[in-house]
C-alpha positions as CSV (number, residue, x, y, z in Angstrom):
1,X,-5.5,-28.1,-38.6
2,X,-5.2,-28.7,-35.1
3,X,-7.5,-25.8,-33.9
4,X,-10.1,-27.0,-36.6
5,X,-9.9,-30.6,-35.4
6,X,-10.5,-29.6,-31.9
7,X,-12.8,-26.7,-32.3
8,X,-15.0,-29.4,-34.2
9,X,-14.6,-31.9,-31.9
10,X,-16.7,-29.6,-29.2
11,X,-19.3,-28.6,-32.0
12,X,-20.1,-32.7,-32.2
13,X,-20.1,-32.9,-28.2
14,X,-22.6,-30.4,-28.4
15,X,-24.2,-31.9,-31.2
16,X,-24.7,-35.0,-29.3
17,X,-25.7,-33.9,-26.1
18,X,-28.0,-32.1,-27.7
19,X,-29.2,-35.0,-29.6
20,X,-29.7,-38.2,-26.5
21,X,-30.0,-35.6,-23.5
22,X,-34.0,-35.4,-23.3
23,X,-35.3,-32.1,-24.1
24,X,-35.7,-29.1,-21.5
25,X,-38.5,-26.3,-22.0
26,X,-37.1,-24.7,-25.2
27,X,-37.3,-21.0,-23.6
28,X,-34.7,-18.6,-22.7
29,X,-36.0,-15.9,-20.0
30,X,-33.9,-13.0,-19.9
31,X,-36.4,-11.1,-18.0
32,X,-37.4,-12.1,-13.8
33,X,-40.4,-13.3,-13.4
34,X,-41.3,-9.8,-11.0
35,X,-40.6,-8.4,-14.2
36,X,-42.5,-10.1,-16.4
37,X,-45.5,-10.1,-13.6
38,X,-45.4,-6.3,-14.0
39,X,-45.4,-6.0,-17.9
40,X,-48.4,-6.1,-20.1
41,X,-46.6,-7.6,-23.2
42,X,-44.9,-11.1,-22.2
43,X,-42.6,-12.2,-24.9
44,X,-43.3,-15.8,-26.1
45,X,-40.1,-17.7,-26.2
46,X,-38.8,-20.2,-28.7
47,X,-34.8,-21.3,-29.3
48,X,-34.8,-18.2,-27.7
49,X,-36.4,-16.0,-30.6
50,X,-39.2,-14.1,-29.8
51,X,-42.0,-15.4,-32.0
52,X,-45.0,-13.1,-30.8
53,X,-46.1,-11.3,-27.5
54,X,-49.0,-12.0,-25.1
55,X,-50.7,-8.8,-24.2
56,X,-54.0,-9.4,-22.2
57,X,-55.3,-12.5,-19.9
58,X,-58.0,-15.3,-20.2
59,X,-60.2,-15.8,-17.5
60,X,-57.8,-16.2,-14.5
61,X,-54.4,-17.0,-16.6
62,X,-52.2,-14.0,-16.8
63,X,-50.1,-12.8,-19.4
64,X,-47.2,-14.5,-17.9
65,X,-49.3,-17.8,-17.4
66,X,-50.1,-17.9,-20.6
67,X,-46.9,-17.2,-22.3
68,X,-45.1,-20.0,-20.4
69,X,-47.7,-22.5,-21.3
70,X,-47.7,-21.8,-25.0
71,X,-43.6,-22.2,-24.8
72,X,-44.4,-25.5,-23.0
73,X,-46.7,-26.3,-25.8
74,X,-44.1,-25.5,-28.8
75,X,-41.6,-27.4,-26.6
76,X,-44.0,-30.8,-26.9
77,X,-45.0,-30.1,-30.4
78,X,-41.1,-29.9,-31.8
79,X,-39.8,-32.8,-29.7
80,X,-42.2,-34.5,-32.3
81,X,-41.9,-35.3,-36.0
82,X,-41.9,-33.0,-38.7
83,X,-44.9,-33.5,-39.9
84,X,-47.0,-31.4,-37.7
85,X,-45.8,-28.9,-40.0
86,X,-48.7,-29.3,-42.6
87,X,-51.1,-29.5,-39.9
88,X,-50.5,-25.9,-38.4
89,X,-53.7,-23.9,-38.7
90,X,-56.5,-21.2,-37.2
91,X,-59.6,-22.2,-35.6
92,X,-62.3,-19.8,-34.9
93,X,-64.0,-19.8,-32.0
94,X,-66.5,-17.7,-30.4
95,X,-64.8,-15.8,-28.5
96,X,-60.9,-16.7,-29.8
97,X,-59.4,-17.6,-32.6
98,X,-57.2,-20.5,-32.5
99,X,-53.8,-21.7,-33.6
100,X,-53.7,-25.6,-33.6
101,X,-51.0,-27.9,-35.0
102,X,-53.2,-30.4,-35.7
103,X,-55.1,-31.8,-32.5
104,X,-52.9,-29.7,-30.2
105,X,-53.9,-26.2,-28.9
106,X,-50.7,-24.1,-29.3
107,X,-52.3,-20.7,-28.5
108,X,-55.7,-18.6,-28.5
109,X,-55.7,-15.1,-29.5
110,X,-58.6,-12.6,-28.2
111,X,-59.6,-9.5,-29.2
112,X,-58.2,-8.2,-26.3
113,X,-54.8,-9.3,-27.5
114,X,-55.0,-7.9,-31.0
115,X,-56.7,-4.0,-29.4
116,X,-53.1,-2.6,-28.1
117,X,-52.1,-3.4,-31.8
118,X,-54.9,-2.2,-33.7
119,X,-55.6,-5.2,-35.0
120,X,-58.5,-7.7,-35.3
121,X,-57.8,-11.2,-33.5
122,X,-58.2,-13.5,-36.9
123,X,-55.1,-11.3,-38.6
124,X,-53.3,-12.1,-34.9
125,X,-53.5,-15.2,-35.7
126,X,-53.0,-15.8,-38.9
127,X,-49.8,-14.1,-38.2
128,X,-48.9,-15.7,-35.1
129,X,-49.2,-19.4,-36.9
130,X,-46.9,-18.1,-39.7
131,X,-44.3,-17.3,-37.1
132,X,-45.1,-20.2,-35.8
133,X,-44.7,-22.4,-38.5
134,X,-41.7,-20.4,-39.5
135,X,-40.2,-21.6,-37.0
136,X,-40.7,-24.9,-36.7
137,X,-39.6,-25.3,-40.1
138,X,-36.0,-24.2,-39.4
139,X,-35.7,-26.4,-35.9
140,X,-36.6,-29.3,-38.2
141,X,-34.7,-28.7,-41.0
142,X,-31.7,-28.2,-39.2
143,X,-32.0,-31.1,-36.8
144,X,-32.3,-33.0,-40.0
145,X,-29.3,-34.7,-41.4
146,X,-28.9,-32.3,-44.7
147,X,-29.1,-29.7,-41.8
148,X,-26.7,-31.0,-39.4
149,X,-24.1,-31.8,-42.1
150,X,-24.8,-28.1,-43.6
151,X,-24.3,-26.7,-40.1
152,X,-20.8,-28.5,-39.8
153,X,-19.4,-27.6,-43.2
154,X,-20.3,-24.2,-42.3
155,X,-18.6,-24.6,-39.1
156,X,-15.3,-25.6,-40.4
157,X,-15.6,-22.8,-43.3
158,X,-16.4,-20.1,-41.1
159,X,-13.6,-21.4,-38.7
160,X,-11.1,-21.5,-41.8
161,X,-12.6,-18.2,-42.4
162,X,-11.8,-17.0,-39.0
163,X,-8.0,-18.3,-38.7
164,X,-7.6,-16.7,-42.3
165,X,-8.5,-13.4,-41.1
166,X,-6.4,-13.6,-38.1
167,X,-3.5,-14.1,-40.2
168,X,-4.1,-11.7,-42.6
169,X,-4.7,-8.9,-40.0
170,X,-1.5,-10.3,-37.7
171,X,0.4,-9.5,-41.2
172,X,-1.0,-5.9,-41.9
173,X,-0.9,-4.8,-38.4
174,X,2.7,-5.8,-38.7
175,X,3.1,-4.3,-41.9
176,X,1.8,-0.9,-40.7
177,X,3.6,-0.9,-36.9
178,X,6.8,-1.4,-39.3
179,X,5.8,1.6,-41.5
180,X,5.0,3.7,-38.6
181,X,8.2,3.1,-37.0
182,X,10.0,3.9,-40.4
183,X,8.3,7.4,-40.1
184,X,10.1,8.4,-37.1
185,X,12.0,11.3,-37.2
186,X,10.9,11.6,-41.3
187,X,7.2,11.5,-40.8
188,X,6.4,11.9,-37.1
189,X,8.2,14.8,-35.2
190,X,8.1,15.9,-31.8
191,X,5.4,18.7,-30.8
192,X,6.8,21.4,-29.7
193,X,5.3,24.8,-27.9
194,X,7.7,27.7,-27.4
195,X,10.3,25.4,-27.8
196,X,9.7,23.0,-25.0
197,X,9.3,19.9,-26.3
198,X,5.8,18.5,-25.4
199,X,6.3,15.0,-26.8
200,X,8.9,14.0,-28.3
201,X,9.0,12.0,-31.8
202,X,9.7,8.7,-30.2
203,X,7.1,8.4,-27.7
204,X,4.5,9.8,-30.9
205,X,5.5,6.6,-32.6
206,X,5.7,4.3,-29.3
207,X,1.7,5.6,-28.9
208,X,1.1,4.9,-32.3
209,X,2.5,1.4,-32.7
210,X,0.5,0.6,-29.5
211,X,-2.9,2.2,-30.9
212,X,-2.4,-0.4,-34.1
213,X,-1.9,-3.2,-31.4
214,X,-4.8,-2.5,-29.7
215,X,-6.9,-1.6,-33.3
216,X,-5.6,-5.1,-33.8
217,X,-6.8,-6.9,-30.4
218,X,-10.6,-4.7,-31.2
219,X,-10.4,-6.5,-34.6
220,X,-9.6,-9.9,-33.4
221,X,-12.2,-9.7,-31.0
222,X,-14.9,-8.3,-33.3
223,X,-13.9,-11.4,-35.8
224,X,-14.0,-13.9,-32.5
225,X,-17.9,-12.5,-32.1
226,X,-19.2,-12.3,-34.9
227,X,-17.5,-16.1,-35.5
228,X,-19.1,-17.4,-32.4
229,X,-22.6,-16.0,-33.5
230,X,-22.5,-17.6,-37.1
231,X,-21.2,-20.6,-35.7
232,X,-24.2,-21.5,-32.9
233,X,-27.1,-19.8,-35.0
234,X,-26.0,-23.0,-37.5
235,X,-27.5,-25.9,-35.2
236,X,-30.9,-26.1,-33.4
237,X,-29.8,-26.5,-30.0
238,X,-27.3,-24.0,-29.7
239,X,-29.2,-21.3,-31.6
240,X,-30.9,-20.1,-28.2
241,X,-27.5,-19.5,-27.0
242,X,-26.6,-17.6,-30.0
243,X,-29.4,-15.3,-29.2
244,X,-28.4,-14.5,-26.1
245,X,-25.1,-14.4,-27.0
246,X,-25.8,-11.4,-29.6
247,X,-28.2,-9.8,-27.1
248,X,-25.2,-10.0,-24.7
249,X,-23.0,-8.5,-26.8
250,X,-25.1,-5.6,-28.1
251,X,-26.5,-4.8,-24.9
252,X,-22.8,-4.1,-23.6
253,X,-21.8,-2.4,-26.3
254,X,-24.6,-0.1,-26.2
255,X,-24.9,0.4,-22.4
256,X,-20.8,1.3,-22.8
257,X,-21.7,3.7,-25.4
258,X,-24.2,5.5,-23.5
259,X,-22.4,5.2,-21.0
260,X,-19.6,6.8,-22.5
261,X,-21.8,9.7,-24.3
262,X,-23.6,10.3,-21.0
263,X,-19.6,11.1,-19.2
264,X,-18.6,13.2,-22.3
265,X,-19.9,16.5,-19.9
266,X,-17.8,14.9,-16.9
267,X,-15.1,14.0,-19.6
268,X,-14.9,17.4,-20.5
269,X,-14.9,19.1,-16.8
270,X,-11.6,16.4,-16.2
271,X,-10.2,17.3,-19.4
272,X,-10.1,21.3,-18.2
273,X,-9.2,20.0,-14.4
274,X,-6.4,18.2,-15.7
275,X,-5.3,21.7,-18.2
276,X,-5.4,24.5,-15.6
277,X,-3.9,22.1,-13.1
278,X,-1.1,21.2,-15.6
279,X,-0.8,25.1,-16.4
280,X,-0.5,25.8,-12.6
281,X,2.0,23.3,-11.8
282,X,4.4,24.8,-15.0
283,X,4.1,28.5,-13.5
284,X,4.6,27.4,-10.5
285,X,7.9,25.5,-11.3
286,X,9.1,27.7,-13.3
287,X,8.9,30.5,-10.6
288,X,9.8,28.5,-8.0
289,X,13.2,27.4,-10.7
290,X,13.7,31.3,-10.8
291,X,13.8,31.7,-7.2
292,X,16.5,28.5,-7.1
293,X,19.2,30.1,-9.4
294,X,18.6,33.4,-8.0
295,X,17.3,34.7,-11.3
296,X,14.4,35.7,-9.2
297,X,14.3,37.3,-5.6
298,X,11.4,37.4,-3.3
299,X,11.8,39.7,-0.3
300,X,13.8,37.5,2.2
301,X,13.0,33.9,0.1
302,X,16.3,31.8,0.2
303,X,17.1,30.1,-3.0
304,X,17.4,26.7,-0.6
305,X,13.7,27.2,-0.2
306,X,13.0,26.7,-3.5
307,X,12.6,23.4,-4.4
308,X,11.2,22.1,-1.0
309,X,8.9,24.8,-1.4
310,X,8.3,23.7,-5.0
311,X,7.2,20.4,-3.4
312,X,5.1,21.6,-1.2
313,X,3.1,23.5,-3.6
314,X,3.0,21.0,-6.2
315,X,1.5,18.7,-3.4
316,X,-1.2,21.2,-2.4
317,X,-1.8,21.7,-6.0
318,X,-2.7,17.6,-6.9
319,X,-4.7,17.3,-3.7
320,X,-6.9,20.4,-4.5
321,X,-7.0,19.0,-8.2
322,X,-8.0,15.2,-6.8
323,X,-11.0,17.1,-4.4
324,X,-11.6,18.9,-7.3
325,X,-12.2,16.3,-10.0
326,X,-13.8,13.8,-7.6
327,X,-16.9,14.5,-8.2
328,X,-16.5,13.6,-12.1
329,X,-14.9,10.5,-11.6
330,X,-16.8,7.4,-12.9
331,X,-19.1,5.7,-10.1
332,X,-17.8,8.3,-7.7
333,X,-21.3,8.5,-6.8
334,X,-21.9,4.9,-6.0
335,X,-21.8,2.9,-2.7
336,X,-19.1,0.5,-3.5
337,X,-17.1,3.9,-4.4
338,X,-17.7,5.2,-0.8
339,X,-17.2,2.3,1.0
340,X,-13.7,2.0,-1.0
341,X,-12.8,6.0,-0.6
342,X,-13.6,5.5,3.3
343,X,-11.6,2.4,4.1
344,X,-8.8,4.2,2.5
345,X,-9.5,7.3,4.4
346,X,-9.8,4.8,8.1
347,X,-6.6,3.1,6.8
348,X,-4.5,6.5,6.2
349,X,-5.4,8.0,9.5
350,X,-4.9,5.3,11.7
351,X,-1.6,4.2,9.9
352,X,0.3,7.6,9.2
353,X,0.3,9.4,12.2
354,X,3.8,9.2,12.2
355,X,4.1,9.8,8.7
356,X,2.3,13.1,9.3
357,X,4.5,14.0,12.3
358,X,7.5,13.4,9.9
359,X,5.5,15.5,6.9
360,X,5.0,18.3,9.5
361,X,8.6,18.4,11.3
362,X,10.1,18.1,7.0
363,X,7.9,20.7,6.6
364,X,9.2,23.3,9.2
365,X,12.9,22.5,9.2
366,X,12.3,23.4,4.9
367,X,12.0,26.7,6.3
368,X,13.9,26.2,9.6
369,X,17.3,25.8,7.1
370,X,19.5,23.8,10.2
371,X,21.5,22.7,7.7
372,X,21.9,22.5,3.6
373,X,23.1,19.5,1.5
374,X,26.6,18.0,1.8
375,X,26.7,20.2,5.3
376,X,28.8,17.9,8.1
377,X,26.5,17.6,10.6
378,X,25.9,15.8,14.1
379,X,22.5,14.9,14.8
380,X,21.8,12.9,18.2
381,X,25.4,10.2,18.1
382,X,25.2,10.6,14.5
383,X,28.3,12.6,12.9
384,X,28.3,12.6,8.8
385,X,27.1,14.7,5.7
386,X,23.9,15.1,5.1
387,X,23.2,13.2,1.7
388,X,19.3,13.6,1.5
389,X,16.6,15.5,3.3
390,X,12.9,14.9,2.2
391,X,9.5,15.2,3.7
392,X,9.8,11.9,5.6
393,X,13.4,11.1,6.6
394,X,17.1,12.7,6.5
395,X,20.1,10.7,5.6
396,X,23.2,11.0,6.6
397,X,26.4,9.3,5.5
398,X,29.4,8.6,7.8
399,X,33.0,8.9,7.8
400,X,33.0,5.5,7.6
401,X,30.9,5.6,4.5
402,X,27.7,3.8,6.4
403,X,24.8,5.8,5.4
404,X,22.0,6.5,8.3
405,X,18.2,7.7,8.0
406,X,16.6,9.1,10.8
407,X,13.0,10.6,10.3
408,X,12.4,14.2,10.8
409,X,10.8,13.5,14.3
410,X,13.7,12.6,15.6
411,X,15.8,14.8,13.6
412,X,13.4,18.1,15.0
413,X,13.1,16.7,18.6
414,X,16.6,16.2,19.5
415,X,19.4,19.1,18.7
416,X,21.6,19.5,15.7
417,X,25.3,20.6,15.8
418,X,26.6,22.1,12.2
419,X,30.1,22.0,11.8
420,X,29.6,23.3,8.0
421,X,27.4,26.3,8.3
422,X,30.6,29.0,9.5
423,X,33.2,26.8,8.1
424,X,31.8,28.6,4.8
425,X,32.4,32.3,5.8
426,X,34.7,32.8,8.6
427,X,35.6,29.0,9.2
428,X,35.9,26.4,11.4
429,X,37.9,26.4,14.6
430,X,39.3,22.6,15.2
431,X,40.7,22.7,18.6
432,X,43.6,19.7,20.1
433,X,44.3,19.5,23.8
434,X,48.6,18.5,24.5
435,X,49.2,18.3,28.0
436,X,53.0,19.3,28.7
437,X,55.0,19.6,31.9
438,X,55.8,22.6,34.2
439,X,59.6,22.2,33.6
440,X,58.9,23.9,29.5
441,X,58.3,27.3,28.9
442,X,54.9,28.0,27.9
443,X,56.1,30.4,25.0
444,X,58.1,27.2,23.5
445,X,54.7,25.0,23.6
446,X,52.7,27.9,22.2
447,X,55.6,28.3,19.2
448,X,55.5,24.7,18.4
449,X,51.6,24.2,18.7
450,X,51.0,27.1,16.1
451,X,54.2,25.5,14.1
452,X,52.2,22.3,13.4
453,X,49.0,24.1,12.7
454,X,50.5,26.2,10.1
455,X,52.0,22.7,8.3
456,X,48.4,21.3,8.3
457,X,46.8,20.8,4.9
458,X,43.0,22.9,4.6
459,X,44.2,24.8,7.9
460,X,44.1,28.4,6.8
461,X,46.4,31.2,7.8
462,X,44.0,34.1,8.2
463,X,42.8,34.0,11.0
464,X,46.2,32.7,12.7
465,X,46.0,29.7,14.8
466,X,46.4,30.1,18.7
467,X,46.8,28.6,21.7
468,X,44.9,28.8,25.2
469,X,46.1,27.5,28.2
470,X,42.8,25.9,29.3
471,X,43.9,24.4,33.0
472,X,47.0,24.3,35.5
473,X,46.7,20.5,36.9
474,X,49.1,18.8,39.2
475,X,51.6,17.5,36.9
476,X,51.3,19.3,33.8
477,X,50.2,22.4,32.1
478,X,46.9,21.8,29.1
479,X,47.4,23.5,26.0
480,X,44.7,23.6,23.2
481,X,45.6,24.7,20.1
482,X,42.9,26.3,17.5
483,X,43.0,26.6,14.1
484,X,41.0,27.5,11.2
485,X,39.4,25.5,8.3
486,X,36.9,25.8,5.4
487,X,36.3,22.3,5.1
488,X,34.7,21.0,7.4
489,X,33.8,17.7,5.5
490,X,37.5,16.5,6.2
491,X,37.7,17.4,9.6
492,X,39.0,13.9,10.7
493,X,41.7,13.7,8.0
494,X,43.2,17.4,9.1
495,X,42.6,15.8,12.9
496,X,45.1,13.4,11.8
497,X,47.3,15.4,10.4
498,X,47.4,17.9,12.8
499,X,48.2,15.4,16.0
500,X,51.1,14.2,13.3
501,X,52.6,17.0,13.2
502,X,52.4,17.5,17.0
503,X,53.6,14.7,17.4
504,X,56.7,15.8,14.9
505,X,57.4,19.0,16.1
506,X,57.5,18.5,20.1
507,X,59.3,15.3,19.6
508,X,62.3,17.3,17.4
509,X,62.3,20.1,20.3
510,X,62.9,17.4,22.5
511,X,59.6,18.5,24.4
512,X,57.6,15.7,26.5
513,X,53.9,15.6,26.2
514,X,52.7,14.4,29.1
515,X,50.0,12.7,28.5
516,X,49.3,10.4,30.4
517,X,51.5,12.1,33.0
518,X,54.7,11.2,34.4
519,X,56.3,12.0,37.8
520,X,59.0,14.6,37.8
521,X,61.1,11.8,39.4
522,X,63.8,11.0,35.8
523,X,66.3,8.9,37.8
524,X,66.1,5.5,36.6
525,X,63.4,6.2,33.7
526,X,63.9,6.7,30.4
527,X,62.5,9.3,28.8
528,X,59.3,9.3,27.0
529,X,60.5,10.2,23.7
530,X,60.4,7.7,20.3
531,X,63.3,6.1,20.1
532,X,64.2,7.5,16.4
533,X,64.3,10.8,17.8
534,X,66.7,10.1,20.9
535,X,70.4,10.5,20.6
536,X,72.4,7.1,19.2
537,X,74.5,7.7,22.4
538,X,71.4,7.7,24.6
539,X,71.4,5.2,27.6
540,X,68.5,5.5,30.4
541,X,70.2,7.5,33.6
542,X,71.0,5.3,36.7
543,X,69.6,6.3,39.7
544,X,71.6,8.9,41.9
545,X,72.3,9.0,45.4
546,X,73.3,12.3,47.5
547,X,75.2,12.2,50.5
548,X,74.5,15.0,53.5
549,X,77.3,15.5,55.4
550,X,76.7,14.7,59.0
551,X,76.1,18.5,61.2
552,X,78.7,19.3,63.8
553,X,78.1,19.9,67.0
């Protein structure tokens, strides 16, 4: 009730503006005056119905003259009484034949007028009064109070109509979304080709349900329309706008539907566009899958090629589709189109230069291969595995689990050390440097160095660990050990490890490293050792003083 009350509520607004506003020329245009200056047949205008046409001039008043000044005329003649009616009649005249409504000059017809029909001017006329006083007739019987009161309870039935129909078409859309959905997986099964599935059952039914919803939102508005129409045809001075309204309407629906009929050809060319570019991208992966797992070999293609290459192609293939099917699109031809595809173009090439540099340096490291996924890698300060690698940007997680993108630029620009790509086949060397005095054989250090590789967890035996002597300094000898690995993704744990059991092994031999050196001077120091691995009895030595016995003369 409270959508009738208020849509009723507006109806009497209008009702009464209508009523106490004074009354504007009764006409409704929908044509410029350059147009109607350029036609022969000027439409005559009245609640805006078209009552009869004006097809030649009289003396110096044009068609469009003349067509104004009759609707002036009908405008004067029904802001009076109703009785003018009965006084609506044709006058001959020499040269016219007239249509009066009782002292007033509505129109004269010619037999210029009546020639483009085929028709003499007195059966013009006759029929252009009839119209006429067709007309009239309805403006005053619906401004009159049996009309105004009809026009209202037909406004609140059609409105009761309307809300009825709502409801009833909420319910069955319901009713049949619910049965559609029953149907899944009963009814409605996937479509399947070869068996790939195409579309699967569930998304059948989710494009169903969602074709009934908008069947339902078409409806509604079709009901709304036709409401609207019914509703402002009822009353006098709204029936002009119901006119238009109508004329509105129709006039977009058909100018969609030949719109639409006229596109069917493009429709079609898109429609085969979007198949053979659909077909090329499925050959194309499923090659480019083949060449992945190895199924497939092409001369020297590496499988790691494959899906950056699939990219690439897939790319190429959409750009060449879009160029293809631009031409087709809907108002590609137009200005506004241009204008639109232009700035876009401006905006792309003056904002992704560096975006392109990235595309291009992605682009030739794909085929470049520095490095593969989950490689440990150093790129610039940057030491981590490499977690993604895309057209744009590389990422790289830490040791510390922080997670860094650098863009491909930078990434081809600068140099890249790969700890992982040998650590595969023949392995990794990892390499320690122990400094360790003169006063210890060398063969000891080298024993206990290749000890404490060998104990290292992920250190392999073949290839044996060794030892180079890399420098004789001042105070101490430098020993690197070297050892191998295949996984190079831990190569700070095994670091660790490896320095522990250093540590272990040369502090059990009772061997000093000597880093940072030492003097050889002991007297008075203690030694360097920890102090869970010295002797309980262990004290620091006290400094010793020799004697030289004085020479004899």
């Amino acid at each position: 009730m409270t959508y009738c009350q208020k849509l009723l509520r507006r109806l009497l607004g209008a009702l009464l503006v209508g009523v106490f506003v004074p009354t504007a020329p009764l006409t409704a245009q929908a044509v410029s005056e350059e147009a109607l200056a350029q036609s022969t047949a000027v439409p005559v205008r009245f609640r805006g119905e078209t009552l009869f046409e004006i097809n030649a001039p009289i003396g110096t008043l044009q068609p469009l003259e003349r067509a104004r000044a009759i609707e002036t005329r009908l405008a004067a003649i029904a802001a009076g009484a109703s009785d003018v009616l009965d006084a609506i009649a044709v006058v001959e005249r020499d040269q016219s034949s007239d249509v009066v409504a009782g002292e007033q000059l509505v129109l004269s017809v010619t037999d210029r007028d009546g020639a483009p029909l085929g028709r003499t001017r007195q059966q013009l006329a006759a029929d252009d009064a009839q119209r006429l006083q067709r007309a009239l007739r309805a403006e005053f019987s619906g401004r009159s109070l049996k009309g105004i009161s009809l026009g209202i309870v037909m406004t609140l039935l059609a409105t009761l109509a309307l809300i009825v129909a709502w409801r009833l078409l909420r319910r069955a859309i319901e009713r049949a979304v619910s049965e559609v959905q029953s149907w899944e997986s009963r009814r409605i099964r996937g479509i399947k080709v070869k068996g790939v599935e195409i579309m699967s059952a569930a998304r059948m039914t989710n494009t169903a349900t969602q074709s009934l919803g908008l069947l339902r939102w078409v409806l509604v508005a079709l009901a709304i329309v036709i409401y609207l129409e019914t509703v402002l045809a009822l009353f006098p001075w709204t029936r002009a706008a119901a006119i238009q309204f109508r004329e509105f309407v129709f006039t977009a629906l058909s100018t969609t539907t030949l719109a639409v009929v006229n596109y069917l050809p493009n429709i079609a060319y898109l429609a085969l566009i979007v198949v053979v570019l659909r077909f090329v991208l499925r050959v194309s992966g499923a090659l480019f899958d083949a060449l992945g797992t190895g199924a497939l070999r092409l001369g020297r293609f590496h499988p790691e090629w494959a899906a950056p290459s699939a990219k690439i192609v897939r790319f190429a293939v959409l750009v060449l589709g879009v160029l293809v099917a631009f031409p087709y699109l809907p108002g590609a031809e137009s200005p506004a189109f241009r204008g639109v595809s232009i700035f876009l173009g401006v905006l792309l090439s003056l904002g992704s230069s560096s975006a392109v540099s990235n595309v291009i340096a992605g682009i030739v490291m794909t085929y470049m291969m520095p490095f593969r996924m989950g490689d440990r890698v150093k790129i610039g300060e940057t030491v981590g595995d490499i977690v993604e690698a895309n057209m744009l940007v590389v990422r790289v997680r830490t040791i510390k689990n922080v997670e860094i993108t650098i863009p491909n630029a930078a990434v081809l620009s600068g140099h890249i050390l790969n700890y992982s790509a040998k650590a595969r086949d023949g392995g990794l060397i990892l390499h320690s440097t122990v400094t360790i005095g003169y006063d210890v054989p060398w063969r000891q250090v080298h024993e206990l160095l290749i000890g404490a590789a060998q104990k290292t967890t992920d250190i392999v035996a073949e290839p044996t660990p060794f030892v180079l002597q890399t420098s004789l300094d001042d105070f101490y000898v430098s020993y690197q050990i070297n050892a191998y690995t295949h996984q190079a993704n831990r190569m700070a744990v095994i670091y660790g490890e490896l320095h522990q059991h250093i540590q272990d092994a040369f502090a059990v031999a009772g061997v000093e490293i000597m880093s940072p050196h030492y003097r050889a001077m002991r007297d008075g120091n203690m030694v360097t050792l920890p102090s869970d691995q010295l002797p309980a009895d262990y004290s620091a030595p006290a400094f010793r003083v020799a004697t030289v016995p004085e020479a004899t003369t």
